[in-house]
SESESE-859464 format. One record per residue: x, y, z of N, C-alpha, C in turn; residue number from 0. Coordinates in steps of 0.02 Angstrom, whole numbers, plus 32768, in hexadecimal, padded with zeros to 4 digits. Last residue first. Example, Ala and Ser with C-alpha at 12.3 -4.5 7.8 and 13.67 -1.06 7.14 Angstrom:
residues 2
8282, 7F90, 8162, 82AC, 7FCB, 8165, 8285, 8002, 818A, 1 .
8294, 7EE4, 8186, 8267, 7F1F, 8186, 8294, 7F5B, 8186, 0 .
END
This chain:
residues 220
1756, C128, 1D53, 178C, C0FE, 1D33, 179D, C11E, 1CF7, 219 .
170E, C18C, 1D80, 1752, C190, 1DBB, 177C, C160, 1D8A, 218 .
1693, C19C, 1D61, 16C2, C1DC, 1D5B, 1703, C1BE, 1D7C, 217 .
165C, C106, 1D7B, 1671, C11A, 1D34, 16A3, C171, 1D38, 216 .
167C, C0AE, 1DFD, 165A, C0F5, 1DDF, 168E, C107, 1DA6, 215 .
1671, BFFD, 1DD3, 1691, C048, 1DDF, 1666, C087, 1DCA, 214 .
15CD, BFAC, 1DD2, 160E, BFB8, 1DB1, 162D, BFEF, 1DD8, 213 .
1549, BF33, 1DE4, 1583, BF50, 1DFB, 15BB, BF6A, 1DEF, 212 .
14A6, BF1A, 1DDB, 14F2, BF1B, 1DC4, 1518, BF48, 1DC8, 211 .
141B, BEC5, 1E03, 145A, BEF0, 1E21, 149A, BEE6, 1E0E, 210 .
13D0, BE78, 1DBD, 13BD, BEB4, 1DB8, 13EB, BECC, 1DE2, 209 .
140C, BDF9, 1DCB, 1407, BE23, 1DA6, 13F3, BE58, 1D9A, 208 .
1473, BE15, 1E67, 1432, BDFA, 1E47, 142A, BE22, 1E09, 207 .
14F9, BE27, 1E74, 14D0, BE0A, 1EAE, 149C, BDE3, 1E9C, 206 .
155C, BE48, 1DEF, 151F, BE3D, 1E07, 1514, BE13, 1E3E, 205 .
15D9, BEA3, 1DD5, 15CD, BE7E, 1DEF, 1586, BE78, 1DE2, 204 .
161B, BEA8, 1CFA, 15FB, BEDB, 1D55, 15E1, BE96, 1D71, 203 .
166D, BEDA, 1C71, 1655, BECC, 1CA0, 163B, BEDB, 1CED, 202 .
1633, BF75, 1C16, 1650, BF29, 1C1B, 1641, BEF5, 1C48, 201 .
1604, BFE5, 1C0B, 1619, BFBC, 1C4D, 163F, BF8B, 1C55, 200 .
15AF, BFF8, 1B85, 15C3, C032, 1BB1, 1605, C023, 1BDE, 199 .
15B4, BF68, 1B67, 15CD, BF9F, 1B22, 15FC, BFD1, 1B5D, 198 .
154F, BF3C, 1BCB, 159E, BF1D, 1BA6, 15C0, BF3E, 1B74, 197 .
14DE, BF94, 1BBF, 1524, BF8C, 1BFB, 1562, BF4C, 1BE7, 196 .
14C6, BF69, 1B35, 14DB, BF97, 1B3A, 14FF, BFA4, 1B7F, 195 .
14A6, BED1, 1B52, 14AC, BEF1, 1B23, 14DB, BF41, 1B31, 194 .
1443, BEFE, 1BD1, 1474, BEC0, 1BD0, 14A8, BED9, 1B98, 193 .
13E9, BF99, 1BC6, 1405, BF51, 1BC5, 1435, BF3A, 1BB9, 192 .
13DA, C007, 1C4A, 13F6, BFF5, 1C16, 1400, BFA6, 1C0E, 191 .
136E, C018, 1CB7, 1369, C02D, 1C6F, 138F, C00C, 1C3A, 190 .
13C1, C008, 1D28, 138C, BFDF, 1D24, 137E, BFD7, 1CD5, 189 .
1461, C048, 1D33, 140B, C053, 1D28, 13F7, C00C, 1D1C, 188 .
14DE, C010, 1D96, 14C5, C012, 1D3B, 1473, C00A, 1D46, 187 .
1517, C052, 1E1E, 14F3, C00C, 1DF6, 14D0, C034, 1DA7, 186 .
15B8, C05B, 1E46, 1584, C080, 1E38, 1562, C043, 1E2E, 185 .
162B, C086, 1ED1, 1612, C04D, 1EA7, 15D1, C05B, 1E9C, 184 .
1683, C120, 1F04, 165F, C0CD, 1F11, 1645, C0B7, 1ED7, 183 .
169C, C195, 1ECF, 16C9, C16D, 1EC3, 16BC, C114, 1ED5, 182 .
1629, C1EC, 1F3F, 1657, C1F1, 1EF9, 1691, C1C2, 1F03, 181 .
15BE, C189, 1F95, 15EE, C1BD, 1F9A, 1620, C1B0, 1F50, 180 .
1540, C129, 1FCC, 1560, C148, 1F9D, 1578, C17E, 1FB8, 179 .
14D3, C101, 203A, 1514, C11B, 2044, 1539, C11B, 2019, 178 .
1480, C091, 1F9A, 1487, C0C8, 1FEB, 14D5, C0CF, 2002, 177 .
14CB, C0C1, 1EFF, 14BC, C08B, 1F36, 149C, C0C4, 1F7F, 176 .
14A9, C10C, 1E73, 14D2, C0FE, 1EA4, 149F, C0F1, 1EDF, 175 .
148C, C0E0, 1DAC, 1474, C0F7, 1E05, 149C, C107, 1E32, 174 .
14C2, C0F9, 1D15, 14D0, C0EA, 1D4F, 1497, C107, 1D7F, 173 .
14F8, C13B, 1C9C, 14B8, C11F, 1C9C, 14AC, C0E8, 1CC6, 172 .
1521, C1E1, 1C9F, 1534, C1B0, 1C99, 14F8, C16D, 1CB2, 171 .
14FD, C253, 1CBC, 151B, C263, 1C8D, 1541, C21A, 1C6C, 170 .
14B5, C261, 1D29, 148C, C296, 1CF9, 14C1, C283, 1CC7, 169 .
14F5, C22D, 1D85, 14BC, C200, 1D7A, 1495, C214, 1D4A, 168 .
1551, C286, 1DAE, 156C, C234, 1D96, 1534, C236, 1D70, 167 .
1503, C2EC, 1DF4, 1518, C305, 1DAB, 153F, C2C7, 1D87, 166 .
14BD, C2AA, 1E55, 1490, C2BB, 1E1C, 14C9, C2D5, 1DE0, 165 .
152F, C287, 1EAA, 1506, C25E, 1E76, 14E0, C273, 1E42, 164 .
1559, C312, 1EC1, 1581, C2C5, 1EB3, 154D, C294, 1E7E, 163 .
14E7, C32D, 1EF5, 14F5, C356, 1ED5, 1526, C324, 1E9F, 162 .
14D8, C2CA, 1F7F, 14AF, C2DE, 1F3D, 14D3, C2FD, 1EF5, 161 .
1558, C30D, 1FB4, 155C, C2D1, 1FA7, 1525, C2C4, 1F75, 160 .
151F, C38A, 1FD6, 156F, C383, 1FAA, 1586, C34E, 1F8D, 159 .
14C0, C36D, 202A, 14A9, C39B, 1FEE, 14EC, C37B, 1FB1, 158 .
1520, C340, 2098, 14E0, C31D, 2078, 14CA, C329, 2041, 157 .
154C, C3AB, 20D3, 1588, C379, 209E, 1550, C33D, 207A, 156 .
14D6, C3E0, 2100, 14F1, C3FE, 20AA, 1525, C3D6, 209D, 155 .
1463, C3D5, 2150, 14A6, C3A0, 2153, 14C7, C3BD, 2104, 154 .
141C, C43C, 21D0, 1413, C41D, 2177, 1473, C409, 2174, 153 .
13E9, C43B, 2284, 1401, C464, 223A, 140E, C41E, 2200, 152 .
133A, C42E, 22AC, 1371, C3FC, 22A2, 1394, C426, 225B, 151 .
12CB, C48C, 22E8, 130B, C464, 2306, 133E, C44D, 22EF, 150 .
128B, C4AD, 224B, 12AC, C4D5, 227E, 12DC, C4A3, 229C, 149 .
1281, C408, 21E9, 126E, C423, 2218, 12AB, C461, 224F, 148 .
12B2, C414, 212E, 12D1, C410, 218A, 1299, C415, 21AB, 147 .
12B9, C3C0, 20AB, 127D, C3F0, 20D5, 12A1, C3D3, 2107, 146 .
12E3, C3CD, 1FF4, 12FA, C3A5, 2043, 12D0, C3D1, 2063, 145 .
12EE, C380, 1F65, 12C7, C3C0, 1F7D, 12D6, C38A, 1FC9, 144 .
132E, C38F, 1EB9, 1344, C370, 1F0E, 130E, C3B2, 1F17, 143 .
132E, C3CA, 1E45, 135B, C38C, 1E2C, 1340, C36B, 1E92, 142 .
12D6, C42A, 1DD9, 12CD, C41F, 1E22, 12F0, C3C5, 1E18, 141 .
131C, C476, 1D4E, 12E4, C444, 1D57, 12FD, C435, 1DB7, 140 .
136C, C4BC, 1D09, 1337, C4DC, 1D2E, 12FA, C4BD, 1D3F, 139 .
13C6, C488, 1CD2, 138B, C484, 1CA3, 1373, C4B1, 1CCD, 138 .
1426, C46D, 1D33, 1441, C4A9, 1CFB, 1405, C4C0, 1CC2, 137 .
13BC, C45A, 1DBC, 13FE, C440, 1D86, 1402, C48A, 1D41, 136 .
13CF, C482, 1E6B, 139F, C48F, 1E1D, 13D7, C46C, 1DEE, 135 .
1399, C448, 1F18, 13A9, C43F, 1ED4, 13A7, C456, 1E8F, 134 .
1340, C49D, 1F95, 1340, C48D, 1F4F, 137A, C475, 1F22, 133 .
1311, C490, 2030, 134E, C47D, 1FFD, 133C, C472, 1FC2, 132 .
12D1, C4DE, 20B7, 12C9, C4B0, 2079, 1302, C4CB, 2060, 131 .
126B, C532, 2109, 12B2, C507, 2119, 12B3, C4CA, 20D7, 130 .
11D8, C564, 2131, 1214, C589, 2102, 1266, C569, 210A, 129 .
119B, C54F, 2197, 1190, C514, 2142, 11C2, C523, 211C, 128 .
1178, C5A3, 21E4, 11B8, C565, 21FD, 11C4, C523, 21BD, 127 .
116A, C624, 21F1, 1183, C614, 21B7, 11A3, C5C0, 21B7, 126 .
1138, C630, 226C, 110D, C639, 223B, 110C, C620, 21FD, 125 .
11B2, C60E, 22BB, 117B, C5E2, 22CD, 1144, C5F4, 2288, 124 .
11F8, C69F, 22B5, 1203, C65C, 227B, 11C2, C620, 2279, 123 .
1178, C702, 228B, 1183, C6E7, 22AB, 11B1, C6B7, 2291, 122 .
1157, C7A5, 2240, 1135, C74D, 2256, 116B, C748, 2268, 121 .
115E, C82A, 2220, 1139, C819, 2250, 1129, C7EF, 2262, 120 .
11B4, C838, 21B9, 11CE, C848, 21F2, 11A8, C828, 2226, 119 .
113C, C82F, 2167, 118F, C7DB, 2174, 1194, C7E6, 21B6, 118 .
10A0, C835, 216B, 10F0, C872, 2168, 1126, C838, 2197, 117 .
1050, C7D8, 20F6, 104B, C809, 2138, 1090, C823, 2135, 116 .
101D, C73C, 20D6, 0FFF, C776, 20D1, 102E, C7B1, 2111, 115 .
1007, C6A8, 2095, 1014, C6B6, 20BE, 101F, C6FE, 20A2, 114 .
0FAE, C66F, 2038, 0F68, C68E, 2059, 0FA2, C6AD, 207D, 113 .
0FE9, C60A, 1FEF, 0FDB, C641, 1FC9, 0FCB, C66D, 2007, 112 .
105D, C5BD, 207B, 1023, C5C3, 2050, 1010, C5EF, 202A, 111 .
1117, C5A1, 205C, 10E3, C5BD, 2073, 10A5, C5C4, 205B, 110 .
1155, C560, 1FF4, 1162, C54A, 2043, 1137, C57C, 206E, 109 .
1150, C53E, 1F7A, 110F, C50C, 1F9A, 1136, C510, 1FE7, 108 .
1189, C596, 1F28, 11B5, C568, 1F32, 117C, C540, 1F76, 107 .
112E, C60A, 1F32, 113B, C5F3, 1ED9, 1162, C5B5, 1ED6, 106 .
113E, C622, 1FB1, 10FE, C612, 1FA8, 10F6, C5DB, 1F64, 105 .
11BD, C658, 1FB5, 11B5, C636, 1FEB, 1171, C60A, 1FD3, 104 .
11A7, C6CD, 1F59, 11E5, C67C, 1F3C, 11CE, C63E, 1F7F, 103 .
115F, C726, 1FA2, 114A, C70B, 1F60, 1183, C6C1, 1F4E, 102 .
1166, C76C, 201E, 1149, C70C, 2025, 1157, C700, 1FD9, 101 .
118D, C7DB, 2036, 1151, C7DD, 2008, 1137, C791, 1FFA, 100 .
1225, C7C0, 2047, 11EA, C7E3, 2082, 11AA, C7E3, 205E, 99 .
1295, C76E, 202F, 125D, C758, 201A, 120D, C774, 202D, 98 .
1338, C795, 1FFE, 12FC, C7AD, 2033, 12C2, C79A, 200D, 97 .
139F, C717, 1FF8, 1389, C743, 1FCE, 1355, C75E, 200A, 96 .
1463, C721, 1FE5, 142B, C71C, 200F, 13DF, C73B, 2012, 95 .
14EC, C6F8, 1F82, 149E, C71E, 1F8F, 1487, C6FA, 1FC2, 94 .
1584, C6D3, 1FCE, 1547, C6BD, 1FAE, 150C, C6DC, 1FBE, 93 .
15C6, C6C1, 205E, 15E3, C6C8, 2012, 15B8, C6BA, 1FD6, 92 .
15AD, C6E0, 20EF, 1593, C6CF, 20BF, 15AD, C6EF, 2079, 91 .
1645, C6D2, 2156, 15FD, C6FE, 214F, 15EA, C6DA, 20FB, 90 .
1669, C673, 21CF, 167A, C684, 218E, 163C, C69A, 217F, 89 .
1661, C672, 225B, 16AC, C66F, 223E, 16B1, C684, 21E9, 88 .
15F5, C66A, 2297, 1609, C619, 2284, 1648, C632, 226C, 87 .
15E3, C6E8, 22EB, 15E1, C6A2, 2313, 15E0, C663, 22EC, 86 .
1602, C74F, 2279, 1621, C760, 22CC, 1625, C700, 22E4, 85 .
15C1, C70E, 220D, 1611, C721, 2210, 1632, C712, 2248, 84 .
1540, C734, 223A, 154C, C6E3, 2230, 15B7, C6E5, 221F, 83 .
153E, C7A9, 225E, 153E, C775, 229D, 155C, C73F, 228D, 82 .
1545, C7DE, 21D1, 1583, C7EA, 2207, 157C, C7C3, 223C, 81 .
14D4, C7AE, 21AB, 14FF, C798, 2173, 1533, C7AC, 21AE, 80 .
1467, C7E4, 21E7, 1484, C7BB, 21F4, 14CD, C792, 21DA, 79 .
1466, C869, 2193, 1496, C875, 21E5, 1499, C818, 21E1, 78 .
1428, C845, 211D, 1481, C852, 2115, 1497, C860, 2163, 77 .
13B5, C805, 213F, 13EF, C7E0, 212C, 1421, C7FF, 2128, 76 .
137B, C891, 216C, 138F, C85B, 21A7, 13C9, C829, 218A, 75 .
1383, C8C7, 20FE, 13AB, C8E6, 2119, 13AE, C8A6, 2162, 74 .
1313, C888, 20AF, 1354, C885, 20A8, 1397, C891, 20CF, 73 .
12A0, C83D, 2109, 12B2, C869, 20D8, 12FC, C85D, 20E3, 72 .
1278, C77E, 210D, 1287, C7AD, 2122, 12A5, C7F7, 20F2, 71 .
128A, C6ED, 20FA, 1255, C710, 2103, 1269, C763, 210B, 70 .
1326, C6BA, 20A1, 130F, C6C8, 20D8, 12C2, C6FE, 20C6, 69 .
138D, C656, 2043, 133B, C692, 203E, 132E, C68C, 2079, 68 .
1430, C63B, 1FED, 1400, C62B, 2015, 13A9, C66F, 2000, 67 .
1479, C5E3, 1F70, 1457, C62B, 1F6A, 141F, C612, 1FA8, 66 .
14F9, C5B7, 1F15, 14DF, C5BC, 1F44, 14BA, C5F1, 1F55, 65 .
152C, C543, 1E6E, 1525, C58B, 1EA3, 14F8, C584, 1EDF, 64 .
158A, C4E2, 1E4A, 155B, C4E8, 1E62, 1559, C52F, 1E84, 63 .
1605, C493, 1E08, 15E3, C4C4, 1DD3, 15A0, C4DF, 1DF5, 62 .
1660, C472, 1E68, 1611, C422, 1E4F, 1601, C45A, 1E06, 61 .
16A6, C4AC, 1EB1, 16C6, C491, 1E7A, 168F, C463, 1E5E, 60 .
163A, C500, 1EE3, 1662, C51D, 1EA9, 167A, C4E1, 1E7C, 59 .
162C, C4A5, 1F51, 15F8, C4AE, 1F22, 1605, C4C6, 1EDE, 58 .
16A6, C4BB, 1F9A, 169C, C481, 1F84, 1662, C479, 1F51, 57 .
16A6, C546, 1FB3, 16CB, C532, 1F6A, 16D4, C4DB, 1F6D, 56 .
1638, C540, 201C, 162F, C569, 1FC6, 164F, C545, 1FA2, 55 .
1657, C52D, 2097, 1664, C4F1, 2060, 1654, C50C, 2028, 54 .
1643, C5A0, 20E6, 1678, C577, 20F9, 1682, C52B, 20B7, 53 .
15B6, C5BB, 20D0, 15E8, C5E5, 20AA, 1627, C5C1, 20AB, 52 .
156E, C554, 2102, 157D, C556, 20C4, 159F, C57C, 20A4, 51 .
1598, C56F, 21A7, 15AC, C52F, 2177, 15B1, C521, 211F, 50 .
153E, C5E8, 2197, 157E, C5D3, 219C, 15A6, C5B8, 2189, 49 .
14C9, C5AC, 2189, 14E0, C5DE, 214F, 1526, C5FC, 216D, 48 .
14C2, C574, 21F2, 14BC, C546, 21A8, 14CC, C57B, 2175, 47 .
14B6, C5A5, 2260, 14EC, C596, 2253, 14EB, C567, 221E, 46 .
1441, C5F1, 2243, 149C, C62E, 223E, 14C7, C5E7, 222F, 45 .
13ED, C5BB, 2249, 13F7, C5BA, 2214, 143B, C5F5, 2207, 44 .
13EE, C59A, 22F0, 13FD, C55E, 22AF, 13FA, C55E, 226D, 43 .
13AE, C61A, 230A, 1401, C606, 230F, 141F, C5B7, 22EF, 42 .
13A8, C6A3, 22A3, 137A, C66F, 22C7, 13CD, C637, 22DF, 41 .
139A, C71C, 2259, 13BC, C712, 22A2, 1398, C6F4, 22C4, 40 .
130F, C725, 21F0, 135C, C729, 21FA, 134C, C724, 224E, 39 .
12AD, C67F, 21BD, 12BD, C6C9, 21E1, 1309, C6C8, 21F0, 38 .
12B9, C611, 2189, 1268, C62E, 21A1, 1278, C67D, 21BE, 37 .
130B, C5EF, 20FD, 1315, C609, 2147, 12D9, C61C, 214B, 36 .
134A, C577, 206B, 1324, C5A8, 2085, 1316, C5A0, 20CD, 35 .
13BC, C568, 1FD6, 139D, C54F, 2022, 137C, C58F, 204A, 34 .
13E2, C548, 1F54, 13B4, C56A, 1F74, 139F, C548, 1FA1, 33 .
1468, C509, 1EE2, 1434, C508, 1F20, 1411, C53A, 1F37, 32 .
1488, C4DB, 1E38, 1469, C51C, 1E6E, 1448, C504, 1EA0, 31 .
14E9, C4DB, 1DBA, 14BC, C4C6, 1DD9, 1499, C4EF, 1E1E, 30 .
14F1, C55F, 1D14, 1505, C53B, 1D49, 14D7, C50D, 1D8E, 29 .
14CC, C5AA, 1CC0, 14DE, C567, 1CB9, 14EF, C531, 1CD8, 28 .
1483, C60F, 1D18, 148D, C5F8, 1CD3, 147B, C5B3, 1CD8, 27 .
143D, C653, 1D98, 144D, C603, 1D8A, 147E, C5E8, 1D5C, 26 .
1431, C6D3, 1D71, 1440, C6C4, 1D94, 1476, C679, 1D9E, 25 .
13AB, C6AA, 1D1E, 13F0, C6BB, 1CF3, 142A, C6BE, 1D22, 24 .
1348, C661, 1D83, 137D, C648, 1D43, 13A6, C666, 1D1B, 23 .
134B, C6E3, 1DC2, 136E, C6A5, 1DEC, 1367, C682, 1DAF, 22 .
136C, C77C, 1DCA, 1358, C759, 1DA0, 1366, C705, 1D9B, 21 .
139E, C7F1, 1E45, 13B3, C7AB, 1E2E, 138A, C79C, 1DF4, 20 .
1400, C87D, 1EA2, 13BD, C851, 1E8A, 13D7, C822, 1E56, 19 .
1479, C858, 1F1D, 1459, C876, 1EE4, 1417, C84D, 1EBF, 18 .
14B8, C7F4, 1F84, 14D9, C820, 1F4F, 14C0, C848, 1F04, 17 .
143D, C7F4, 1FC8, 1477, C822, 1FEA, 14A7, C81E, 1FB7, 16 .
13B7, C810, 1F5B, 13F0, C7F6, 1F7E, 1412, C809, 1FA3, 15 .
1326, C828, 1F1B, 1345, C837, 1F3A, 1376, C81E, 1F68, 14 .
12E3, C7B9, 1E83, 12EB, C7C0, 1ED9, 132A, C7F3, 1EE0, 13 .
128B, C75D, 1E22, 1294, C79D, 1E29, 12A7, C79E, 1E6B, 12 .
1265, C6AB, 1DEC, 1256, C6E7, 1E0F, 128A, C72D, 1E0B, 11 .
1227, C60A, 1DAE, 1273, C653, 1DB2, 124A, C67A, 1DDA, 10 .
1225, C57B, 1DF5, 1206, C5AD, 1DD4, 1239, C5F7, 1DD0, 9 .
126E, C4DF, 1DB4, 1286, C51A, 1DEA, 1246, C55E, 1DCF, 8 .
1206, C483, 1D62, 122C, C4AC, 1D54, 1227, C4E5, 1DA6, 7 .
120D, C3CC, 1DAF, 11EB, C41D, 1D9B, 1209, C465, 1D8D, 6 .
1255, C371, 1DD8, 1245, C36C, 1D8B, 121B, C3AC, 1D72, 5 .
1201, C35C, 1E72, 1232, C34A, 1E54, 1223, C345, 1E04, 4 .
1189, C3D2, 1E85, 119A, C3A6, 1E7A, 11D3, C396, 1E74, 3 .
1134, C45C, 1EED, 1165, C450, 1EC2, 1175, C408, 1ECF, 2 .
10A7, C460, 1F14, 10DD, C45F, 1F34, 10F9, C446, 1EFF, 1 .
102B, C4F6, 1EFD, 103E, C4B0, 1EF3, 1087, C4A5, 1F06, 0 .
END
């Protein structure tokens, strides 16, 4: 079955390039991406696990960890771990987990139960379902789920900008608009009444009543 928004992250057991894992204790308390590779030394996923070592401590400062999965045994992720160094500049600062037994690939709805056989021996084309973005919140609940197609690499100032919201929006009783970015103009849930967004807010614009308009509450 394919994982939901609001479903508990399932845990698992994995071999890393920095050691085996227990992916909710792993997690603690903290928030957590998991993004996933159909195979090592593929070349639109060197340069996304590039790019993500190159912004870690923008994730750091969210309370978010990073933890990619590639199809593959282990020892392929730790040589690629030097290409992706050699040709984006910054080698991966963050587990990378080996997924060669399909089991997290399958327990996370990106491969079918039935898929079967020696990693080494498929194909990315085999694994081409294996490109996904998880979200987890500190509950271990599935907060964002994103699906690439191979061709097109993954936009992570995108992820960073989510991330933005979901932890406003987990702690304060607000939405954010399209093209939201931290510090724009939030709207007051739908949920709360009149009554109480005058307690919370005070005042706010409305377009229409059902759209009200205030400062992002972390910034005043």
């Amino acid at each position: 079955m394919a994982l939901r928004l609001g479903d508990e992250a399932p845990n698992f057991e994995a071999d890393t390039t920095e050691g085996h894992i227990s992916f909710h204790d792993w997690l603690g308390d903290s928030w957590g991406v998991l993004f996933s590779h159909p195979k090592a030394f593929t070349p639109v996923c060197t340069t996304e696990l590039g790019y993500m070592a190159s912004i870690e401590p923008e994730f750091a400062k969210r309370g978010t960890k990073i933890i990619g999965l590639s199809v593959d045994p282990l020892e392929s992720n730790e040589g690629w771990a030097k290409d992706i160094e050699e040709t984006q500049g910054t080698a991966p600062n963050y587990p990378l987990i080996s997924d060669a037994d399909f089991a997290i690939s399958k327990a996370y709805g990106m491969l079918p139960a039935d898929a079967s056989g020696d990693a080494s021996e498929r194909t990315a084309a085999d694994n081409q379902t294996v490109r996904n973005v998880f979200v987890v919140g500190p509950d271990k609940k599935v907060k964002l789920i994103l699906v690439y197609p191979m061709s097109t690499g993954r936009n992570f100032d995108e992820v960073l900008r989510v991330i933005d919201s979901l932890q406003l929006t987990a702690n304060n009783k607000v939405s954010t608009p399209a093209q939201w970015n931290s510090g724009d103009d939030v709207i007051i849930s739908g949920s709360v009444k009149e009554d109480e967004a005058k307690e919370l807010f005070g005042d706010w614009k409305e377009p229409k009543p059902y759209i009200r308009i205030v400062p992002d509450p972390s910034k005043v």
